[in-house]
C-alpha positions as CSV (number, residue, x, y, z in Angstrom):
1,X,4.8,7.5,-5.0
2,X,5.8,6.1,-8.2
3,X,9.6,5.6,-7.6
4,X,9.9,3.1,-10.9
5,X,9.8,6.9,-13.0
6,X,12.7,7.2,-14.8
7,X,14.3,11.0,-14.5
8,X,12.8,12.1,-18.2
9,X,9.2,10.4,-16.9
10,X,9.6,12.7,-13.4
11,X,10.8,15.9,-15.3
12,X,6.8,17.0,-17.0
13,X,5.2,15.0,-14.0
14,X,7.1,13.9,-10.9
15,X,4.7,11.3,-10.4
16,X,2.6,11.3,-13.4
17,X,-1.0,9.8,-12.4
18,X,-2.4,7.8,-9.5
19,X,-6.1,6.9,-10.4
20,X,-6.4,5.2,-7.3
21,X,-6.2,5.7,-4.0
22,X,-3.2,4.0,-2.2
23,X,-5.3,1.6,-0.6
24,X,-6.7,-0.7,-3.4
25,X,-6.5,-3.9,-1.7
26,X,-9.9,-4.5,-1.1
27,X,-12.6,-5.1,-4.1
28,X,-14.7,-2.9,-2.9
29,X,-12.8,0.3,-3.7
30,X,-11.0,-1.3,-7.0
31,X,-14.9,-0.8,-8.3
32,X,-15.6,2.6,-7.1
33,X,-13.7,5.1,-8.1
34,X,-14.7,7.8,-5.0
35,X,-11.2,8.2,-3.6
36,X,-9.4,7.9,-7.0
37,X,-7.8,11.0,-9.2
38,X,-6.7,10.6,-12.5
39,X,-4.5,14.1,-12.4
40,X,-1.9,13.6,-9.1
41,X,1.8,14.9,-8.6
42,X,1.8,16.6,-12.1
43,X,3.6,19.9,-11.5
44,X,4.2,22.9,-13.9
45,X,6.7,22.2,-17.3
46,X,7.0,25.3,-18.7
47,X,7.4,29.3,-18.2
48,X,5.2,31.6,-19.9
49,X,3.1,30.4,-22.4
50,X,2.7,32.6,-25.9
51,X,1.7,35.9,-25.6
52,X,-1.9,35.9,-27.0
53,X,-2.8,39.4,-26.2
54,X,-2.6,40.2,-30.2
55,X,-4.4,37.6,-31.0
56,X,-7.8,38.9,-32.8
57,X,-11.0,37.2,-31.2
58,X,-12.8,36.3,-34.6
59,X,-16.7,37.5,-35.1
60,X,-18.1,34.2,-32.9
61,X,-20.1,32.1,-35.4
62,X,-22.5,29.6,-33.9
63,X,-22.1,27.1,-36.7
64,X,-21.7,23.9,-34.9
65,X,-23.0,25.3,-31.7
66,X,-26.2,24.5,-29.9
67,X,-28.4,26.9,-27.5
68,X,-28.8,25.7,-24.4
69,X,-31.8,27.0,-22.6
70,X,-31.4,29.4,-18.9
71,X,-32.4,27.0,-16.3
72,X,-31.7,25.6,-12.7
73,X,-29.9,22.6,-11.6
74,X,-29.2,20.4,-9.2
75,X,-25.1,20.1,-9.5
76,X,-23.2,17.3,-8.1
77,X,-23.3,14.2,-7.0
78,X,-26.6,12.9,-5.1
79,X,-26.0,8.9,-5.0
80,X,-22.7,7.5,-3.0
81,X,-20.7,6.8,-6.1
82,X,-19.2,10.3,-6.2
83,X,-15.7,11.1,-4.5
84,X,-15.7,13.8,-1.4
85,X,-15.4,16.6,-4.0
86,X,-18.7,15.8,-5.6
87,X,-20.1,17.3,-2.7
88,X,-22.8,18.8,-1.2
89,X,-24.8,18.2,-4.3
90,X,-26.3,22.0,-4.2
91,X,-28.4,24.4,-6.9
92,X,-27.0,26.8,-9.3
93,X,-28.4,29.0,-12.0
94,X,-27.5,29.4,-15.3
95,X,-28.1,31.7,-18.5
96,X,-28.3,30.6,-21.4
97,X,-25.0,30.0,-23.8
98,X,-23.9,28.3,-27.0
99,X,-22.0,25.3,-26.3
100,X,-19.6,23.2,-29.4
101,X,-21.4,20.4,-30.5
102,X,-18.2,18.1,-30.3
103,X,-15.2,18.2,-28.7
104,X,-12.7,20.4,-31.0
105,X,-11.4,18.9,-33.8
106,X,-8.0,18.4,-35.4
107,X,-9.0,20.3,-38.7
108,X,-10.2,23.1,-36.2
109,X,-7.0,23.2,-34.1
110,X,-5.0,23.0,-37.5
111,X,-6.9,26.6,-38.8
112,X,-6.3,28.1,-35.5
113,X,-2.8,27.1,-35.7
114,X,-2.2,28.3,-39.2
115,X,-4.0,31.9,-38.6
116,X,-1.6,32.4,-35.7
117,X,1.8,30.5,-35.9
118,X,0.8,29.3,-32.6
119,X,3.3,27.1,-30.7
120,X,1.7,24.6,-28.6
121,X,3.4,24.1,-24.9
122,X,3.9,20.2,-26.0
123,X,6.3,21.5,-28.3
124,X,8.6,23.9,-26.4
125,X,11.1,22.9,-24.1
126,X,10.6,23.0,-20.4
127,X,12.2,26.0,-18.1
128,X,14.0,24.5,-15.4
129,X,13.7,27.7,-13.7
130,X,9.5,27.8,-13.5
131,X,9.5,23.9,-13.1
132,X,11.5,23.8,-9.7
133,X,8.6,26.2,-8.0
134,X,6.6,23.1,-7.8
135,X,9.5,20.5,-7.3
136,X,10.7,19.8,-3.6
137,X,13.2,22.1,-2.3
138,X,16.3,21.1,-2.9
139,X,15.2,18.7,-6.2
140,X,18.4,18.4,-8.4
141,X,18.4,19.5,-11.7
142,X,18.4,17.0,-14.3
143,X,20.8,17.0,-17.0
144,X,20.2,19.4,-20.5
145,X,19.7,16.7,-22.6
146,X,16.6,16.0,-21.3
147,X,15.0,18.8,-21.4
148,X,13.4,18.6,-24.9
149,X,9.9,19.0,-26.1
150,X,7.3,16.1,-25.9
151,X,4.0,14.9,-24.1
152,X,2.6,12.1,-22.1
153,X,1.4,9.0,-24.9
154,X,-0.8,5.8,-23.5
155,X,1.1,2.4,-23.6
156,X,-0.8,-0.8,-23.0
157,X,1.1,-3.1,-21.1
158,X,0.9,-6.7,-21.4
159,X,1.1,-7.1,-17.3
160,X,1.5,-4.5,-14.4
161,X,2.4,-4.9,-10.9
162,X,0.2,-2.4,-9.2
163,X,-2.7,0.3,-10.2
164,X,-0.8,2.7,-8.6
165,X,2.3,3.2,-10.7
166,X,0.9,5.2,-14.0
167,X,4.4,4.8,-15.0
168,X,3.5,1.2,-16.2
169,X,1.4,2.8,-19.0
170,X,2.7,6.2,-19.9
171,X,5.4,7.1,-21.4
172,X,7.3,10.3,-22.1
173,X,7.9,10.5,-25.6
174,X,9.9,12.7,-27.2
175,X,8.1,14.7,-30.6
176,X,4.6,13.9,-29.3
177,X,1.9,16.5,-30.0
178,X,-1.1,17.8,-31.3
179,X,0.2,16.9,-34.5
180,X,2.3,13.8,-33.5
181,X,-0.3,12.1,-30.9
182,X,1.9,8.9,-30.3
183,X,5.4,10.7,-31.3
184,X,6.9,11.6,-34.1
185,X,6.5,9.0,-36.3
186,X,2.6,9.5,-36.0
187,X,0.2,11.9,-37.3
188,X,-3.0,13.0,-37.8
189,X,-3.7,12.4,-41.8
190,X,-6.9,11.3,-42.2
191,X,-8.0,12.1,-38.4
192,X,-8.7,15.3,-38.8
193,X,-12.3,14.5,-37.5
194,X,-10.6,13.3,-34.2
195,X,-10.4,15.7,-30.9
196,X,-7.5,17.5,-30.9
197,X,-5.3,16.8,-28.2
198,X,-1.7,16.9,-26.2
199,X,-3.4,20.4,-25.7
200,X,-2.8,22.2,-22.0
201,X,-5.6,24.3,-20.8
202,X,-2.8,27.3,-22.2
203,X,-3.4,25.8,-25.4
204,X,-7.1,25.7,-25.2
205,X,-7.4,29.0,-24.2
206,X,-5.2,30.3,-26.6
207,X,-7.8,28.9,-29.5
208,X,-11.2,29.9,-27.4
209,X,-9.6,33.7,-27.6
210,X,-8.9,33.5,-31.2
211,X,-12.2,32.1,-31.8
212,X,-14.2,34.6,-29.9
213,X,-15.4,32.0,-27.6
214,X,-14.3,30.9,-23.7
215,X,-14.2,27.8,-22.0
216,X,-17.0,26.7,-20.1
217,X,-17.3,26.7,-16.6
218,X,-17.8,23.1,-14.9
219,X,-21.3,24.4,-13.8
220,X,-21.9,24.9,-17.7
221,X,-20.6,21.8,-18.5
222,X,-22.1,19.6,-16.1
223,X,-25.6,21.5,-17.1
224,X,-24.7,20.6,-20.7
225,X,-23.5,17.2,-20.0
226,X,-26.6,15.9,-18.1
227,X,-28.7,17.1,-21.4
228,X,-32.0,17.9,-19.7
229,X,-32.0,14.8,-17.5
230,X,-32.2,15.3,-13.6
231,X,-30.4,13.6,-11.4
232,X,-28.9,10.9,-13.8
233,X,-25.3,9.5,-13.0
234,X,-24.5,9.6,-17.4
235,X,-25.2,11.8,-20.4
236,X,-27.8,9.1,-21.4
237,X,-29.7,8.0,-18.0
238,X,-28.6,5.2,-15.2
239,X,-28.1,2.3,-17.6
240,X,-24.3,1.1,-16.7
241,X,-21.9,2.0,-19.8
242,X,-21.7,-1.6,-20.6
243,X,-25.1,-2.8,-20.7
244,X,-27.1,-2.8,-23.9
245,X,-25.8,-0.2,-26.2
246,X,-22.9,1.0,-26.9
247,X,-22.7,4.8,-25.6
248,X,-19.2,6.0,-25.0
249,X,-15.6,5.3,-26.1
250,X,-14.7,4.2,-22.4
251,X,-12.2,0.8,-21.6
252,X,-13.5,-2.5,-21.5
253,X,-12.1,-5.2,-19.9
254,X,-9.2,-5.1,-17.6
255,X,-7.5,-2.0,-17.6
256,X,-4.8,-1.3,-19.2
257,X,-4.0,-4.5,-19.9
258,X,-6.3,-5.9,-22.1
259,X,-9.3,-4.1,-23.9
260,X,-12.0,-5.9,-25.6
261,X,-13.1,-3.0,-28.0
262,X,-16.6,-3.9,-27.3
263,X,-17.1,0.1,-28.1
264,X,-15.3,-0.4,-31.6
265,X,-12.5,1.6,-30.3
266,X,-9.1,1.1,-28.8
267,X,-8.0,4.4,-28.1
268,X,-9.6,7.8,-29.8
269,X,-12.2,7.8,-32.0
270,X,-13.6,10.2,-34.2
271,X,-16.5,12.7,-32.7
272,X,-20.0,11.7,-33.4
273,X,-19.5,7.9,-33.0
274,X,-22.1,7.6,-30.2
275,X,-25.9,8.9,-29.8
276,X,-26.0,12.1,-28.5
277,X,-27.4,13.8,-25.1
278,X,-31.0,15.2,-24.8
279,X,-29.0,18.6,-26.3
280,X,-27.7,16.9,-28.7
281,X,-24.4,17.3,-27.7
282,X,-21.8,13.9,-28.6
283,X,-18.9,12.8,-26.3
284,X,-19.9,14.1,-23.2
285,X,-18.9,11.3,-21.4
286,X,-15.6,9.3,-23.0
287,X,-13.3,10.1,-25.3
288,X,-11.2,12.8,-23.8
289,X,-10.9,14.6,-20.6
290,X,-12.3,18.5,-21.7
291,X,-10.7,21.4,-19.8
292,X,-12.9,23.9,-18.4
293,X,-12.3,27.6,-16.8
294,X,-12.7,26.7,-13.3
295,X,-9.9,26.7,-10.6
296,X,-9.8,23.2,-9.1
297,X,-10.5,23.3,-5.2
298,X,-12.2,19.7,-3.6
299,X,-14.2,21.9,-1.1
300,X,-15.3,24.8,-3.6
301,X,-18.7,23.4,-3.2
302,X,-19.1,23.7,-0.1
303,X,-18.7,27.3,0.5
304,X,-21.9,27.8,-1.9
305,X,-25.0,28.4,-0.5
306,X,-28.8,28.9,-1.1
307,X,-28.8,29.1,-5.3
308,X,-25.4,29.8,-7.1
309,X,-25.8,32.3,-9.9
310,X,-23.7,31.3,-12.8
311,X,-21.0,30.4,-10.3
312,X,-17.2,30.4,-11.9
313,X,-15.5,28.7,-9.7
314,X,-13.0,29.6,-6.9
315,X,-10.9,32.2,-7.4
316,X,-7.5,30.3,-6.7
317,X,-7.0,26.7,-7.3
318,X,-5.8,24.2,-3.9
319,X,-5.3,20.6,-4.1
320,X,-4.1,18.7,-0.8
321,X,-2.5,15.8,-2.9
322,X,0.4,18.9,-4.3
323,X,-0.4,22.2,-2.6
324,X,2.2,23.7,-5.1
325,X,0.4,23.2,-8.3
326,X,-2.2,25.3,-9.8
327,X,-4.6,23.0,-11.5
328,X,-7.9,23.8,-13.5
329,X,-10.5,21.4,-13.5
330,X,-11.0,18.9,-17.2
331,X,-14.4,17.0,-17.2
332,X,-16.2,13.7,-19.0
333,X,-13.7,10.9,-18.3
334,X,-11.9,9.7,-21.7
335,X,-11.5,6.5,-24.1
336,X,-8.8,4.9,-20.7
337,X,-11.7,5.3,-18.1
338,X,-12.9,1.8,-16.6
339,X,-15.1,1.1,-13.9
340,X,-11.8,-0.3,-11.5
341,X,-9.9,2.7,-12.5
342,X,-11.6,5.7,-13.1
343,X,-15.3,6.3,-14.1
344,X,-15.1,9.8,-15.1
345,X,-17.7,9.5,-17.2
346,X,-20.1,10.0,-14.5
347,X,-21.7,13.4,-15.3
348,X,-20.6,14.8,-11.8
349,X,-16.9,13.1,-11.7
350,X,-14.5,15.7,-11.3
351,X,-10.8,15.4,-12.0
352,X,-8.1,18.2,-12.2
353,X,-4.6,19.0,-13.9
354,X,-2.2,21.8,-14.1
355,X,-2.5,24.2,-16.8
356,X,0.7,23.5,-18.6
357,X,-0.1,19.9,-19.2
358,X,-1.2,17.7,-21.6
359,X,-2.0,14.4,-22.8
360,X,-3.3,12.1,-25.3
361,X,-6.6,11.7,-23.7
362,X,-7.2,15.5,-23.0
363,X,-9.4,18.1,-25.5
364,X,-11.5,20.6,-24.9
365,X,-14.6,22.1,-26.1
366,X,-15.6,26.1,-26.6
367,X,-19.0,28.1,-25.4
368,X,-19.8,31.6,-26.0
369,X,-22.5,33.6,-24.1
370,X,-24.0,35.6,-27.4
């Protein structure tokens, strides 16, 4: 538990994150990330999101899309870096779709916004009311004042006591959003190539619907993220991220203290800074998280057998660390992942969050299946 929150920080999150697992004491598991999520104790903010049952799906245009073929897999992890939910590594089919070429972009997000007037969950207060269903019983209800609209922002401390207080580097801010991403002093003039994000999976699907596209399922995205390669543990091959080129926008050096920018980046960086995969696809590893459709449930893999067929997912979501929050499952690992913390941008890493939350490290990307 991360008792050092202060009441605004456990409001949105309770706990906010724990990428590691409450043993870290030995090196061993500091390095690998296998018992290690990025997306504990967040529970639900808000009520209702907006209704988007009038918004019209556009004609889908598959300018900035790319093909990728039908074709069988192996999905999952097949080394011993993966955590217990990366398993059984097991086959699944899939048809062919269109996939985005790059994470969405602020411009994007900005048209989508401006077609619909629509209100992003960021920026609407939280209801006490649906919050407490996934609260403790009997959890006090804070005072009014802080119930105000904002999102999670990354601070880099200059020390920290433990890897297992997130409280040390995120902070609660108060105006921060898809158009604010570190509060409300910020913006994003002159990023509008950047991934949009401080976008819940609401948000995300809010824009797929509008633009007459879905999100992908993890099975889609992992078959897009491994870009023809078979078995690899990266978008690019088995080369570690930090030997000889550059190839994500991950953390280097000693997270979150200190990061050398060996990538060029310290924080977000525009799309289409780093080779792309075999599909030609950029930021499948790094950068942001990216939501996808699925439920999030650590043994939904093994209750597939023989060859999955375009599998979606289970059809409710379970997770043992807070049985009373939904969650969805967000792929790729973002510009905060390090080996001793989290290396989600493994190609098979899996990480969840509930669907009312988000943060500056989270995006998305759309796929259509015509």
């Amino acid at each position: 538990m991360c008792k050092s929150f202060s009441l605004l920080l456990l409001l949105p999150l309770l706990f906010l994150f724990s990428c590691q697992s409450n043993n870290v004491k030995n090196e061993e598991k500091a390095k690998k990330d296998s018992l290690a999520s990025c997306e504990k104790n967040m529970p639900s903010r808000f009520g209702a999101v907006k209704d988007t049952s009038s918004f019209a799906g556009n004609k889908v245009s598959h300018e900035g899309m790319v093909l990728i073929p039908a074709g069988q897999f192996a999905m999952g992890a097949s080394d011993k870096e993966g955590r217990d939910d990366e398993y059984p590594q097991h086959q699944v089919k899939l048809a062919s779709f269109w996939i985005d070429v790059t994470e969405v972009t602020n411009a994007s997000f900005k048209k989508f916004v401006d077609a619909t007037g629509y209100v992003t969950t960021a920026e609407r207060k939280p209801d006490w009311e649906e919050m407490k269903k996934q609260l403790p019983p009997g959890t006090p209800k804070p005072p009014d004042s802080v119930f105000v609209a904002a999102s999670l922002v990354f601070y880099q401390p200059k020390s920290i006591t433990t890897l297992n207080d997130a409280s040390q580097w995120w902070r609660w801010v108060k105006g921060a959003d898809w158009k604010h991403p570190n509060g409300p002093k910020s913006s994003i003039k002159g990023k509008e190539n950047y991934p949009v994000v401080h976008v819940s999976w609401d948000d995300a699907m809010a824009y797929c619907k509008w633009a007459g596209k879905r999100l992908p399922t993890e099975a889609e995205w992992e078959y897009a993220a491994r870009g023809a390669l078979k078995n690899e543990k990266y978008p690019w091959g088995n080369e570690d991220i930090e030997k000889g080129k550059v190839k994500a926008n991950t953390w280097q050096g000693n997270f979150p203290i200190k990061n050398t920018n060996w990538d060029g980046f310290n924080g977000l960086a525009a799309v289409k800074q780093f080779k792309a995969n075999g599909y030609g696809l950029y930021d499948m590893a790094g950068n942001v998280w990216e939501w996808c459709s699925d439920w999030y449930r650590p043994d939904y893999y093994a209750t597939l057998s023989g060859v999955a067929n375009s599998p979606k997912g289970p059809s409710d979501s379970y997770d043992p660390m807070e049985p009373t929050v939904p969650k969805h499952v967000v792929r790729g690992g973002s510009f905060m992942c390090n080996a001793s913390y989290c290396k989600g941008y493994r190609v098979t890493s899996r990480m969840k969050t509930s669907s009312d939350t988000g943060l500056e490290h989270t995006g998305f990307r759309c796929v259509s299946s015509n």
